[in-house]
N, C-alpha and C positions, 0 to 999 in steps of 0.2 A: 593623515592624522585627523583631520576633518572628518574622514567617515568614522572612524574609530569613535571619536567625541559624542557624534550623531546617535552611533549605535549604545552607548553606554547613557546618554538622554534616553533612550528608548527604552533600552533595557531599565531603567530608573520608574522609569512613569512606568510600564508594565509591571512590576514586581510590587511597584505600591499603588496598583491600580484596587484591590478588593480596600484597602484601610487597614487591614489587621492582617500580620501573617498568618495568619491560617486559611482568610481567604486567596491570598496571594499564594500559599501553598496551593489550594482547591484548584487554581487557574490554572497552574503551569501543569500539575495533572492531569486535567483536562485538554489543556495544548497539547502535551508529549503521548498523550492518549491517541488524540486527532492526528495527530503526524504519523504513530505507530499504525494506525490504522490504514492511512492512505499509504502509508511505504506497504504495509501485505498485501492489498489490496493490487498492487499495480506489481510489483513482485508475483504474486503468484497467477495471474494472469500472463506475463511477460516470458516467467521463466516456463509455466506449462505450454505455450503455443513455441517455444524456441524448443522444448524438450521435445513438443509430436512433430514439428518442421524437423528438426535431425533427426528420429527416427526415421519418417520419411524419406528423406532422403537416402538415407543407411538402403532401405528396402526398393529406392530406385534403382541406386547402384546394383543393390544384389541381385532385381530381381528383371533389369533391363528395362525398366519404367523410366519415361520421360514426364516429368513430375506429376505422376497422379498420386503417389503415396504420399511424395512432401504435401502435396494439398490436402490429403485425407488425412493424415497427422496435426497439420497447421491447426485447421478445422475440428481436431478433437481435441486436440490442445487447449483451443481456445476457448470451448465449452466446459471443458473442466475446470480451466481457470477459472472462466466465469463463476461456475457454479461455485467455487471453492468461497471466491470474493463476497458472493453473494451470501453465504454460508456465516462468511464472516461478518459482514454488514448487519448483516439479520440477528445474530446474537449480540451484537455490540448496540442495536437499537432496544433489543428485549430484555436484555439486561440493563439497558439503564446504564450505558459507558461509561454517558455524558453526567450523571445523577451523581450525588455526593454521597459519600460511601464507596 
C-alpha cells in the first residue's frame, strides 16, 4: 500500500509538473514518444539477430554445418537491426520527435 501511495505522489507531481494541462499533455507525449522509441529500437534489433541466429541454424542443420551459418545469420541479423534502429533514431531526431507539434 506504501508503494501504491508513493506511486500515485509521483504520478501527481508529474502530471502537474508543466502548470497547465496542455503542458502536462506535451510531457507525457513526449515520455510515451521516448518509451515507444526505445521499445523499437531494442525490439528490432533483438527480434532481427534471433530471426538470422534461427535461420542459421535451420541451415546448420540442413546443411551439416557446425555453427557457421548460425554466426553468419547472428551477424546479419544484427546489422539489419542495427541499421533498422538507426533508421529509426535518425528520423525521430530529424523530425523533431521530441518538438511540440
Amino acid at each position: 500500500m506504501y508503494t501504491v501511495y508513493i506511486g500515485a505522489q509521483t504520478f501527481y507531481a508529474i502530471s502537474h509538473l508543466g502548470g497547465n494541462n496542455k503542458q502536462g499533455d506535451l510531457m507525457w507525449r513526449r515520455i510515451i514518444y521516448a518509451l515507444s522509441l526505445v521499445t523499437q529500437l531494442g525490439l528490432s534489433t533483438a527480434v532481427n539477430a534471433g530471426l538470422g541466429w534461427w535461420i542459421g541454424l535451420w541451415l546448420d542443420a540442413r546443411f551439416g554445418r557446425n555453427m557457421f551459418f548460425s554466426l553468419i545469420g547472428l551477424v546479419l541479423g544484427l546489422i539489419s537491426g542495427l541499421s533498422i534502429a538507426y533508421q529509426l533514431l535518425r528520423r525521430a531526431l530529424v523530425d523533431g520527435g521530441f518538438e511540440d507539434g
